[in-house]
Biopython code that builds the backbone (N, CA, C, O; Angstrom):
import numpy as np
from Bio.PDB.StructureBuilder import StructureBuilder

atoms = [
    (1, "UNK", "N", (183.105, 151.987, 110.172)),
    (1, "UNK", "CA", (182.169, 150.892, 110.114)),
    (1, "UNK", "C", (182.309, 150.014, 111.355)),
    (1, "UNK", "O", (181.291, 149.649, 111.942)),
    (2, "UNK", "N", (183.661, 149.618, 111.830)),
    (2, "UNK", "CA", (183.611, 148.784, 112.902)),
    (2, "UNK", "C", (183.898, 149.504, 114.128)),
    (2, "UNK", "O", (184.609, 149.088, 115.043)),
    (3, "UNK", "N", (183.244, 150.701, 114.074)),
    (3, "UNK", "CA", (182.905, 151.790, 115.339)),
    (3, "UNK", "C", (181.348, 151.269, 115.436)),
    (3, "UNK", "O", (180.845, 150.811, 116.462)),
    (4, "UNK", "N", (180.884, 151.379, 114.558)),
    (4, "UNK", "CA", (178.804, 151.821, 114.414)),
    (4, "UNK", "C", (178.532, 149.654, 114.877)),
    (4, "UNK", "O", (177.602, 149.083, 115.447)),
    (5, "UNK", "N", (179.564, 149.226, 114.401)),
    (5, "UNK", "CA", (179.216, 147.944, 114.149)),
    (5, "UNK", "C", (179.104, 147.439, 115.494)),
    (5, "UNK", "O", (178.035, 147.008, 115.925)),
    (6, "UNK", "N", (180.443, 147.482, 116.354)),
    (6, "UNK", "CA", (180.819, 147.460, 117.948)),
    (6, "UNK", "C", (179.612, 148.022, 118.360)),
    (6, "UNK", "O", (178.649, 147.359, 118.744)),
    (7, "UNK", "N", (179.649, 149.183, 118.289)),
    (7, "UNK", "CA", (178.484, 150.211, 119.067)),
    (7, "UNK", "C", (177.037, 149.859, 119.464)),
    (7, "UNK", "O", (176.440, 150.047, 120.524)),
    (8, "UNK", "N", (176.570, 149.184, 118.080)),
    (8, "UNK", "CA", (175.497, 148.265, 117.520)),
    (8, "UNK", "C", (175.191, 147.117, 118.455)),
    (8, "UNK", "O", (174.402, 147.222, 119.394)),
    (9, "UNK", "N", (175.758, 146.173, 118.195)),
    (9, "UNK", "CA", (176.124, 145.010, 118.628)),
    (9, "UNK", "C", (176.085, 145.242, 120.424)),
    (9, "UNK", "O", (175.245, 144.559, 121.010)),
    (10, "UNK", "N", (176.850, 146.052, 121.164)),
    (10, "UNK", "CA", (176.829, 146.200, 122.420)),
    (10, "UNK", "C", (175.596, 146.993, 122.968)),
    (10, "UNK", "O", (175.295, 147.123, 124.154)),
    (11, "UNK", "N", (174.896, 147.534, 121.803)),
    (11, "UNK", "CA", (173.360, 147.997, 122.717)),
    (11, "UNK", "C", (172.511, 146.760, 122.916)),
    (11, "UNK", "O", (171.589, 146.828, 123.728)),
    (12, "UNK", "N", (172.766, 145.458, 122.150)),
    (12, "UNK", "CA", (172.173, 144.323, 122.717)),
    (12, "UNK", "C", (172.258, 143.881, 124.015)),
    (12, "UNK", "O", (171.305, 143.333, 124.569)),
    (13, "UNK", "N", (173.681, 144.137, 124.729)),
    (13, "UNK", "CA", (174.217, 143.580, 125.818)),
    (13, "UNK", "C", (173.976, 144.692, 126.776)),
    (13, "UNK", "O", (173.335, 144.538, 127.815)),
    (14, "UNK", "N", (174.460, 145.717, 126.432)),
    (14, "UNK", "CA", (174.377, 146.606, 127.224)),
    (14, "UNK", "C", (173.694, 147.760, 126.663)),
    (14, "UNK", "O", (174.278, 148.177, 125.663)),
    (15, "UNK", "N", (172.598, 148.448, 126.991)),
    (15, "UNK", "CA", (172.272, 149.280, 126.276)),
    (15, "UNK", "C", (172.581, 150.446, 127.071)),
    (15, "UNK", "O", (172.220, 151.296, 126.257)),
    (16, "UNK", "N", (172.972, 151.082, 128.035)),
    (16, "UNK", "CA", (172.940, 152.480, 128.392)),
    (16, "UNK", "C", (174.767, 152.521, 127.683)),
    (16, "UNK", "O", (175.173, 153.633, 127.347)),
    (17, "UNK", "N", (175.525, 151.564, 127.546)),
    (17, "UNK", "CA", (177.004, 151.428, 127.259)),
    (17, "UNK", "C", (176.826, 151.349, 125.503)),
    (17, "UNK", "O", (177.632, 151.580, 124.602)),
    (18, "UNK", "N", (175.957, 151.085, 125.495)),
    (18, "UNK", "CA", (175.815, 150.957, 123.403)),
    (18, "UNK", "C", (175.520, 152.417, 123.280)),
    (18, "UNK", "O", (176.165, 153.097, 122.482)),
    (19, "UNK", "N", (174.665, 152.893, 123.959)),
    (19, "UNK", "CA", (174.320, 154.435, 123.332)),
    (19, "UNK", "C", (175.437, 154.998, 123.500)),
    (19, "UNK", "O", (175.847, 155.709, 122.583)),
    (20, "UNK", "N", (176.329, 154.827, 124.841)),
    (20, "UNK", "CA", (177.249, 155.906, 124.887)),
    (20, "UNK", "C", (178.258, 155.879, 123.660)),
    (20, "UNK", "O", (178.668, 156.872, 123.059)),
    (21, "UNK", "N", (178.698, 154.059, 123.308)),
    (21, "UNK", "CA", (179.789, 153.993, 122.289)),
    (21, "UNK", "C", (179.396, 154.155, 121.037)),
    (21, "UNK", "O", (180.198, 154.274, 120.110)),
    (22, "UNK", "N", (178.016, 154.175, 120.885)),
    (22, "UNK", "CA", (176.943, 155.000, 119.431)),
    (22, "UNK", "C", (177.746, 156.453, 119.567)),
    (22, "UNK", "O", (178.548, 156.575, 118.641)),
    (23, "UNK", "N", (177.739, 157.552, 120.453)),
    (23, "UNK", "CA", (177.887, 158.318, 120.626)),
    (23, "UNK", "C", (178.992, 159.027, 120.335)),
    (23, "UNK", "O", (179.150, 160.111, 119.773)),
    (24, "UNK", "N", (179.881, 158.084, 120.900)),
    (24, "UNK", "CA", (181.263, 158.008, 120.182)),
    (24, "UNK", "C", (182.205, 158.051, 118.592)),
    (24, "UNK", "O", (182.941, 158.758, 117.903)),
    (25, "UNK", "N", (181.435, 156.537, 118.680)),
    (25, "UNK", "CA", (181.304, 156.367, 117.065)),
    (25, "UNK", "C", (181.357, 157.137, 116.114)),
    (25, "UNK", "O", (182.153, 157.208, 115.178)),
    (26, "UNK", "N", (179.904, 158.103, 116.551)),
    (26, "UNK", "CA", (179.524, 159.153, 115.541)),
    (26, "UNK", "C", (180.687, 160.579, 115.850)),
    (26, "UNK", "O", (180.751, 161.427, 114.960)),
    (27, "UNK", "N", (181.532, 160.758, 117.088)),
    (27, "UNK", "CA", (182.142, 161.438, 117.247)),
    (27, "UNK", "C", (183.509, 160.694, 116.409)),
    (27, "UNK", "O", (184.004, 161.371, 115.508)),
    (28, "UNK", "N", (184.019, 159.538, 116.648)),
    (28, "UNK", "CA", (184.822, 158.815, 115.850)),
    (28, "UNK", "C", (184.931, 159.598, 113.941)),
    (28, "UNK", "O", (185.794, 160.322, 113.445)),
    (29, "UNK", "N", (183.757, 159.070, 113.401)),
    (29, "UNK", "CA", (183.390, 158.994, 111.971)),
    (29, "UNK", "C", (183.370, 160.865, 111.476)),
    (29, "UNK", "O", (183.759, 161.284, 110.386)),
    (30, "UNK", "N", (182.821, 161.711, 112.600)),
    (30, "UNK", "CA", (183.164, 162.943, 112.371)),
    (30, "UNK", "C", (184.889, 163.549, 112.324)),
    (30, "UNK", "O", (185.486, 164.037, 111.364)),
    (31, "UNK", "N", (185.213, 163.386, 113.250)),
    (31, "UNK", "CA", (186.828, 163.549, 113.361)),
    (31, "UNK", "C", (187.653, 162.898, 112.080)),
    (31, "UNK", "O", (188.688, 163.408, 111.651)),
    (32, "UNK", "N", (187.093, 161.779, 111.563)),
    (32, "UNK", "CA", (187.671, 160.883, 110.414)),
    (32, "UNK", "C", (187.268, 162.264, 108.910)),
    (32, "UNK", "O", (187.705, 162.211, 107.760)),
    (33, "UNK", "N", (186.564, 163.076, 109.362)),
    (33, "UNK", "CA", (185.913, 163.812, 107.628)),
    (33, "UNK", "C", (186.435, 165.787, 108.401)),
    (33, "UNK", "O", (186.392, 166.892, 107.858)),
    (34, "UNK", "N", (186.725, 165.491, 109.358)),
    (34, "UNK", "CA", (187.582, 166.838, 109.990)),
    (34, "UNK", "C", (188.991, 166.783, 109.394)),
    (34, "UNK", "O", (189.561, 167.662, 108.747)),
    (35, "UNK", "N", (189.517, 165.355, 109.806)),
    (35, "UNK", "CA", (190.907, 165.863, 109.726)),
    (35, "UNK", "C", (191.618, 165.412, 107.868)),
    (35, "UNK", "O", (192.741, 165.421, 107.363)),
    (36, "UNK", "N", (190.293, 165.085, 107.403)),
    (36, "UNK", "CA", (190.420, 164.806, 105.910)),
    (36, "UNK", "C", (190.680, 163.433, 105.504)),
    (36, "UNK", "O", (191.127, 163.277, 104.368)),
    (37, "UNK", "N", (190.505, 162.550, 106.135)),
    (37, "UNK", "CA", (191.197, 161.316, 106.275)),
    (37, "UNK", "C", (189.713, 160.242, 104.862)),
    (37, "UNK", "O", (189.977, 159.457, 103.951)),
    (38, "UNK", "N", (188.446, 160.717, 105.312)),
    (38, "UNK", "CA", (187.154, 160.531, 104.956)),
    (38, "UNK", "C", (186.517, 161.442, 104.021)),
    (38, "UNK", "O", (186.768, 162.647, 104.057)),
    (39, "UNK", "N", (185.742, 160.957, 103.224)),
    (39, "UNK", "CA", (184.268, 162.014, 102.758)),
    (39, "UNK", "C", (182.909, 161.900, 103.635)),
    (39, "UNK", "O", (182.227, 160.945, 104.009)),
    (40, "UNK", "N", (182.836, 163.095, 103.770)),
    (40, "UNK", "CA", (181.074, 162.752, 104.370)),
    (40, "UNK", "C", (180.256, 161.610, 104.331)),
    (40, "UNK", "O", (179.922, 160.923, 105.296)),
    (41, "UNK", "N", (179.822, 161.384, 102.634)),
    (41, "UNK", "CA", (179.681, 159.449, 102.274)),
    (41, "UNK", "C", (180.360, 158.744, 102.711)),
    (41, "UNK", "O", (179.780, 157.938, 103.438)),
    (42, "UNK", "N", (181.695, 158.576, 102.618)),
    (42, "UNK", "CA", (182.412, 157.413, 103.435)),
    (42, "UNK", "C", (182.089, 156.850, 104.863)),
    (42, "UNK", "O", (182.350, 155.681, 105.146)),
    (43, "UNK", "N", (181.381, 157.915, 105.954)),
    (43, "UNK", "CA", (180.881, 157.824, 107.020)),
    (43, "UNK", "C", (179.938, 157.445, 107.017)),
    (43, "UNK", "O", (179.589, 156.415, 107.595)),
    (44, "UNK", "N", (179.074, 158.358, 106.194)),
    (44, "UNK", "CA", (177.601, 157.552, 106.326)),
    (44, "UNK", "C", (177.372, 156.160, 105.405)),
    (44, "UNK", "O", (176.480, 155.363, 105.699)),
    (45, "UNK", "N", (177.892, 156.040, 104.744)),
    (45, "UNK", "CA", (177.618, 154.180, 104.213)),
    (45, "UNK", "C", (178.248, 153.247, 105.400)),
    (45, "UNK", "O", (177.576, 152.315, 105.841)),
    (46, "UNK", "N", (179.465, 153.504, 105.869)),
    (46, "UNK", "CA", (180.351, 152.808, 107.125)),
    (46, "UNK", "C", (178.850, 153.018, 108.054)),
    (46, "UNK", "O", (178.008, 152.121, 108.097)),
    (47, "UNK", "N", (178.723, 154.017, 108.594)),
    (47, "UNK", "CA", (177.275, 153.968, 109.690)),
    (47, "UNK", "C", (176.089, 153.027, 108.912)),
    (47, "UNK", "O", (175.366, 152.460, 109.730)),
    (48, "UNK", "N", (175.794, 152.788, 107.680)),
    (48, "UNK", "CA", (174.929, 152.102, 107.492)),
    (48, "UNK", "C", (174.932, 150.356, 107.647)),
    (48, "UNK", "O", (174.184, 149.466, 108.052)),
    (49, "UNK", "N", (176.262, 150.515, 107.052)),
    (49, "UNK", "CA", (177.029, 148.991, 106.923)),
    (49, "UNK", "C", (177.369, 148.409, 107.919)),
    (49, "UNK", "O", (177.250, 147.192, 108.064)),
    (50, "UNK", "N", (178.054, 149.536, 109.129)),
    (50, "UNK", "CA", (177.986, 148.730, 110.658)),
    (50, "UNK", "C", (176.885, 148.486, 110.981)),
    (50, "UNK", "O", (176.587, 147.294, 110.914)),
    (51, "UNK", "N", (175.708, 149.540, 111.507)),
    (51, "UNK", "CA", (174.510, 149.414, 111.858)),
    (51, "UNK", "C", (173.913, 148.061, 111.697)),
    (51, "UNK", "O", (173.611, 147.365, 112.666)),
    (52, "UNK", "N", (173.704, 147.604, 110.133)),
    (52, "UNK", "CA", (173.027, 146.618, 109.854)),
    (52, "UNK", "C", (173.718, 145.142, 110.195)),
    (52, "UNK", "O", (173.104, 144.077, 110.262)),
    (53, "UNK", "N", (175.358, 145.371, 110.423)),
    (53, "UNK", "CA", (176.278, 144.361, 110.236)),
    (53, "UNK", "C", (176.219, 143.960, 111.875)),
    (53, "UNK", "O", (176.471, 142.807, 112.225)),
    (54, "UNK", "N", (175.872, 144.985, 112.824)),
    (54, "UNK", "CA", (175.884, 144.838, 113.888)),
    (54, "UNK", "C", (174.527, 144.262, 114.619)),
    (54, "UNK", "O", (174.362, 143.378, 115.459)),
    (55, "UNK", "N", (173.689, 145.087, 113.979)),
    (55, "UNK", "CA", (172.412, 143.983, 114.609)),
    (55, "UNK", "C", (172.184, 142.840, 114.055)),
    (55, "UNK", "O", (171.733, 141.968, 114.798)),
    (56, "UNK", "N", (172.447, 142.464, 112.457)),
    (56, "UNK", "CA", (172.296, 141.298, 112.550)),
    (56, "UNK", "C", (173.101, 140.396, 113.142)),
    (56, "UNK", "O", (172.691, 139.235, 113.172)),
    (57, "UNK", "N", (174.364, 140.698, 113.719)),
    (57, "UNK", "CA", (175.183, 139.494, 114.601)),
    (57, "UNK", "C", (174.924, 139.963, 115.942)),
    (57, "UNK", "O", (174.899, 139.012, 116.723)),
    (58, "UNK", "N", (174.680, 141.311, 116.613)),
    (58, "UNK", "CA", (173.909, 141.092, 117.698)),
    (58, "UNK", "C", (172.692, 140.022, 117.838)),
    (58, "UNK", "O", (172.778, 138.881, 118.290)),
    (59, "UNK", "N", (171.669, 140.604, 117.395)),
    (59, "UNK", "CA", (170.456, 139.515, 117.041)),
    (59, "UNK", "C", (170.831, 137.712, 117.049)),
    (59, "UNK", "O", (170.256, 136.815, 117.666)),
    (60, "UNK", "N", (172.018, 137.645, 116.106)),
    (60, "UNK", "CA", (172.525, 135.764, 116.494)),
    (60, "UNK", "C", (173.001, 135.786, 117.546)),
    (60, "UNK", "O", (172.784, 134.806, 118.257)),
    (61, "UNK", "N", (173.669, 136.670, 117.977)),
    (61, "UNK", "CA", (174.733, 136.250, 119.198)),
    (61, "UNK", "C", (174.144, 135.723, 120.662)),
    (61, "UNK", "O", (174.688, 135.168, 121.617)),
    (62, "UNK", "N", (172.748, 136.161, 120.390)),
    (62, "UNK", "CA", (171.734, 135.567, 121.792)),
    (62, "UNK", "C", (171.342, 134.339, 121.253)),
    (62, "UNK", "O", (171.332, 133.377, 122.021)),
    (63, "UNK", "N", (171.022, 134.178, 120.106)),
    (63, "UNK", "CA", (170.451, 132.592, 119.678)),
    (63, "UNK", "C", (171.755, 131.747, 119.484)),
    (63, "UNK", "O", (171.460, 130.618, 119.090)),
    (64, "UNK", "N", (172.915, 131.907, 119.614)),
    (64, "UNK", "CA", (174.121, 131.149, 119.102)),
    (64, "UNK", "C", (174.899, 131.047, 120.518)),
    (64, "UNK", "O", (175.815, 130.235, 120.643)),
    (65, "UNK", "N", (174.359, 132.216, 121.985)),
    (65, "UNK", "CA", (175.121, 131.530, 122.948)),
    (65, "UNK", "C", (174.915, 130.158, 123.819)),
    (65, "UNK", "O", (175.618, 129.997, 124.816)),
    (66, "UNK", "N", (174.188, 129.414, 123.535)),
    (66, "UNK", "CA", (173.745, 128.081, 124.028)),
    (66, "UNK", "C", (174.632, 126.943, 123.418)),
    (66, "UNK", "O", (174.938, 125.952, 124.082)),
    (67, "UNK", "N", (175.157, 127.190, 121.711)),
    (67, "UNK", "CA", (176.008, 126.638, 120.710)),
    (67, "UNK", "C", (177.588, 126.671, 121.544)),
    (67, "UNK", "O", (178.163, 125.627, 121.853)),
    (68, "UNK", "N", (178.062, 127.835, 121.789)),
    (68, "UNK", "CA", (179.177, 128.418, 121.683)),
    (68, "UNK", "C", (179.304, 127.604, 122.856)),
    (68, "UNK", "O", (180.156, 126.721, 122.757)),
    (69, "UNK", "N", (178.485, 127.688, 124.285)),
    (69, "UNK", "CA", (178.986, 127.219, 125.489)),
    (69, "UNK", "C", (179.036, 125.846, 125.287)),
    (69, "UNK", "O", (179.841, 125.134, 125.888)),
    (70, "UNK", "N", (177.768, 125.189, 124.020)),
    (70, "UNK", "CA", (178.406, 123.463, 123.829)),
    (70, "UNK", "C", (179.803, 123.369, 123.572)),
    (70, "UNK", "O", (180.412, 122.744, 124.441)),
    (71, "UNK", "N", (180.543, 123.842, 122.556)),
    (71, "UNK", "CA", (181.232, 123.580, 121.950)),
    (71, "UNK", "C", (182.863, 124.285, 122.933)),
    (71, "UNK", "O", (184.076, 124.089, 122.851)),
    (72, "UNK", "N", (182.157, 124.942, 123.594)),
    (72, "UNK", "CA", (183.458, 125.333, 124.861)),
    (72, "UNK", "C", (184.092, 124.099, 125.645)),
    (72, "UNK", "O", (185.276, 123.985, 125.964)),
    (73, "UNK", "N", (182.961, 123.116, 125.910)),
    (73, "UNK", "CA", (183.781, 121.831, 126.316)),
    (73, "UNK", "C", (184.600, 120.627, 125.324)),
    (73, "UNK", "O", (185.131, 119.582, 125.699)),
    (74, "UNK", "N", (184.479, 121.221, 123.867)),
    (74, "UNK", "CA", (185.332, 120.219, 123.038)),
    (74, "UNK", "C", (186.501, 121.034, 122.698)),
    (74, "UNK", "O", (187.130, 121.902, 123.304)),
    (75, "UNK", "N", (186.611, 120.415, 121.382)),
    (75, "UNK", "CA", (188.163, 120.642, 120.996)),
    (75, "UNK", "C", (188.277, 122.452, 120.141)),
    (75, "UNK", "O", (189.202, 123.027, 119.567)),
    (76, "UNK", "N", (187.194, 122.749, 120.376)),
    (76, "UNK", "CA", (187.809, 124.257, 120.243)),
    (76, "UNK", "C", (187.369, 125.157, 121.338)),
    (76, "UNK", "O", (186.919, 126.300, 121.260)),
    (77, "UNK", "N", (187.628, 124.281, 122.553)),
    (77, "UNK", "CA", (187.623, 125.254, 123.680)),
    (77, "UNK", "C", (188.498, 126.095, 124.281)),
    (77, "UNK", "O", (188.169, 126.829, 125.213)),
    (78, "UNK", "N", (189.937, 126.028, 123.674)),
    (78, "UNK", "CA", (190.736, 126.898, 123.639)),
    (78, "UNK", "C", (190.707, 128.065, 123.051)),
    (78, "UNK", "O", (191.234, 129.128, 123.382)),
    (79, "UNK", "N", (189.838, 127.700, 121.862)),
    (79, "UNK", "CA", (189.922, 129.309, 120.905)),
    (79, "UNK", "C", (188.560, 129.600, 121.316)),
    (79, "UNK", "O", (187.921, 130.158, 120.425)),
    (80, "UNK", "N", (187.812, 129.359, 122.573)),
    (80, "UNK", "CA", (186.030, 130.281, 122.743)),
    (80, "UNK", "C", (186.415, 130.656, 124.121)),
    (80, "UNK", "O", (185.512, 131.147, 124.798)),
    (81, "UNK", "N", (187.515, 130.528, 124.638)),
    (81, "UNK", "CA", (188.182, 131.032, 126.108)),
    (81, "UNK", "C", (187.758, 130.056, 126.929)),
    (81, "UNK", "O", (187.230, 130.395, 127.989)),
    (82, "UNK", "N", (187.903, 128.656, 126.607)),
    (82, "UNK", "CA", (187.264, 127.536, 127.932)),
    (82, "UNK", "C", (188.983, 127.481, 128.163)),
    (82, "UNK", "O", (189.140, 126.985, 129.279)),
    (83, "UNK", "N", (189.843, 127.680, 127.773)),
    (83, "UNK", "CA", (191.360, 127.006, 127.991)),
    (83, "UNK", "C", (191.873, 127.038, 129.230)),
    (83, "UNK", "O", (191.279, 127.713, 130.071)),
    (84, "UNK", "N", (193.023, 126.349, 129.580)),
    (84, "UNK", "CA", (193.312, 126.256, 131.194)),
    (84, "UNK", "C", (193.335, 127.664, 132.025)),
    (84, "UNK", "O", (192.995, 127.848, 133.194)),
    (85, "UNK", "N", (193.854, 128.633, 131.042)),
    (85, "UNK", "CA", (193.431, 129.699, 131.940)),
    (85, "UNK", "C", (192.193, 130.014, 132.447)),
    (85, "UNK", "O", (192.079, 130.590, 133.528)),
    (86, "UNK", "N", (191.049, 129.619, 131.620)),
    (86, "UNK", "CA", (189.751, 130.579, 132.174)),
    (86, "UNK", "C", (189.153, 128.847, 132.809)),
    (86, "UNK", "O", (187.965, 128.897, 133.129)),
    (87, "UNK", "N", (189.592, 127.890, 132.944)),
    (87, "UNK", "CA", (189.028, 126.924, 134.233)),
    (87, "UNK", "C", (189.692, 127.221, 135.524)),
    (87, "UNK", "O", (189.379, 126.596, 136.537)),
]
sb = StructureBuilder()
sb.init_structure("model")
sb.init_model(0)
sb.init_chain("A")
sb.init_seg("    ")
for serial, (resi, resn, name, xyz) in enumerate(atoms, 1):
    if name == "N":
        sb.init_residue(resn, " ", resi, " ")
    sb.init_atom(name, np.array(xyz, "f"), 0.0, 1.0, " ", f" {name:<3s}", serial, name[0])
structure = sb.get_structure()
C-alpha cells in the first residue's frame, strides 16, 4: 500500500519518476505474493487503498503548499525543515 501510495502521490510532482516508481510498486506487490509473504487480494486492495490514499493527498499537497511555507516561519519550523540547518 505505501509502495502504490508513494508512487501515486509522486506522479503529481514528477510524473515520468511516478510512472517509473508505479512500475516498481507493482513489481514490489508481485514479489510480496511470489515469495508467499501476500495473497493476490492482499495486493490488489493495498494497490487500491494506496492509489486512492495517494491522490487524494497528492491533490492537497498543491493546495496546502502555500500553508506549510506560512507556518515554516513559526514555531513549527523545525519540524517542516525551516530549522537552522536548512537557513
Amino acid at each position: 500500500m505505501i509502495a502504490f501510495a508513494a508512487a501515486t502521490a509522486l506522479i503529481f510532482a514528477y510524473r515520468r519518476l511516478g510512472w517509473v516508481a508505479m512500475l516498481f510498486a507493482v513489481l514490489m506487490g508481485a514479489s510480496r505474493v511470489w515469495i508467499g509473504v501476500h495473497y493476490p487480494h492482499d495486493v490488489a486492495v493495498g494497490l487500491v487503498v494506496g492509489i486512492v490514499a495517494g491522490a487524494v493527498l497528492g491533490a492537497f499537497a498543491g493546495r496546502l503548499a502555500p500553508l506549510v511555507e506560512r507556518l515554516r516561519g513559526g514555531a513549527l519550523g523545525p519540524f517542516l525543515g525551516a530549522g537552522p540547518a536548512a537557513a
